[in-house]
C-alpha positions, 0 to 999 in steps of 0.5 A: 476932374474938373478943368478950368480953360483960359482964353475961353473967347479964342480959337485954342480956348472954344477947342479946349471947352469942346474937347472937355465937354465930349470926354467922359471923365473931365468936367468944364468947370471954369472959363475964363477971359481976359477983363474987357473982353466981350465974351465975359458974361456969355455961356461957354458952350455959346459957340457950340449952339448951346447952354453948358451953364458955365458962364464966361468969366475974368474972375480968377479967383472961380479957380476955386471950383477947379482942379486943373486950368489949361492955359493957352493964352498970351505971355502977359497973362501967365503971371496972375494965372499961376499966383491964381493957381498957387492961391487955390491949390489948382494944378495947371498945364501950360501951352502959352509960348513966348515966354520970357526966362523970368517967367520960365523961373516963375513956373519952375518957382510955382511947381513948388507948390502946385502940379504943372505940366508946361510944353511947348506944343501938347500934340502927342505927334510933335513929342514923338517927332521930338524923340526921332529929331533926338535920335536922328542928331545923335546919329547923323551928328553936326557934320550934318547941317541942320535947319528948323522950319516952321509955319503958323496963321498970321495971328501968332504973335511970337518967333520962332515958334516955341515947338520949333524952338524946342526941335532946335535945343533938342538937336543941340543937346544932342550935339552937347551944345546950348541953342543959343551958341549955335543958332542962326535966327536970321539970315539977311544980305551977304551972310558968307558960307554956311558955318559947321555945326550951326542950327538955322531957322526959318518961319512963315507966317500966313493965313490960317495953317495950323502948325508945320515943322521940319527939321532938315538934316542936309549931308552931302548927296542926301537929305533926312526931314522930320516934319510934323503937320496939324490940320486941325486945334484939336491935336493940342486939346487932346494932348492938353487932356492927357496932361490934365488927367496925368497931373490928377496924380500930382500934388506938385511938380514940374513935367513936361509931355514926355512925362505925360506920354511915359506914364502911358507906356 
């Protein structure tokens, strides 16, 4: 299968390239950056120490040479991609967060027409902890407060990240509620007690961590936490990896990691 990488000059874009040029069975076909950047014009492999012959690009319309684009770049740049993507038939898995409830619908609208697999983190560990956090709200119910931390490197752009978004609605719909109608995103000043039945967040941001969250489950005398650590990018590029290869079976659709993950069970 031939892959196409979006955001080849950045941390999550060179972790991509490396991980498809050690498989086996997927081929680097594209690379692509954003016009201006002063990646555009060097070979994708520059960062490794050698030549692939694949040379950087802002040209969307090298998506013809490609299968399957992984996308992990900035919310203002989805939109060409996905158009780029319907204009070539190239399926797409995307791992870019922050994105507006209009682009939601344009990624709903396009896999109409192309095969795409969007989640908010790729990692295979963060979907497992999906399903316990799942398991453990259904259990231990709203009587339970709950609370979502999460920490990232100071570069992320958005807040809360979208994994910790994604812990929160699956406590709510396990609880039969939207996040929205019972999330506390701040807490500032003389807030009063804590209300029944809330989901409550916490972000860090700093430095250079990778990804850590926890859901906290607080009852009376005990505390449950299912918390998730990446130490290194390469969690995602895996994951990013088996989305691809799952979407080869795909002309179109919308799917997500569990998806991906059920087919491999």
């Amino acid at each position: 299968m031939r892959i196409a990488i979006a955001g080849a000059n950045g941390r999550m874009g060179r972790m991509l390239i490396q991980a498809v040029l050690e498989s086996a069975d997927l081929t680097l076909s594209v690379a692509l950056a954003r016009t201006g950047s002063p990646a555009v014009g060097q070979d994708a492999g520059a960062f490794l120490g050698h030549d692939t012959g694949i040379i950087i690009t802002d040209d969307l319309d090298a998506l013809k040479d490609a299968d399957c684009l992984i996308d992990f770049t900035l919310p203002a740049a989805l939109d060409a991609h996905l158009q780029a993507c319907i204009r070539h038939k190239v399926n797409c898995v995307i791992g870019t967060t922050g994105l507006s409830d209009a682009q939601t619908r344009a990624i709903q609208a396009a896999a109409q027409k192309v095969a795409i697999v969007f989640a908010p983190n790729m990692s295979v560990g963060v979907n497992a902890a999906l399903k316990l956090i799942d398991v453990a709200a259904r259990l231990l119910g709203s009587d339970y407060d709950a609370e979502v931390f999460e920490a990232h490197h100071r570069h992320k752009v958005d807040a809360p990240s979208g994994t910790a978004l994604a812990m929160g609605k699956a406590v709510a719909h396990a609880w039969g509620k939207e996040l929205d109608d019972i999330a506390d995103w701040t807490r500032h000043g003389i807030t009063g007690e804590r209300e029944p039945g809330r989901i409550g967040f916490s972000v860090v941001r700093g430095g250079d961590i990778v990804g850590e969250h926890t859901v906290f489950f607080c009852g009376t005398d005990e505390r449950i936490e299912i918390t998730h650590r990446s130490s290194s990018r390469m969690t995602f590029a895996s994951g990013s990896l088996r989305a691809a290869r799952y979407l080869a079976r795909k002309e179109y659709g919308l799917f997500d990691m569990h998806d991906v993950l059920a087919s491999a069970s």
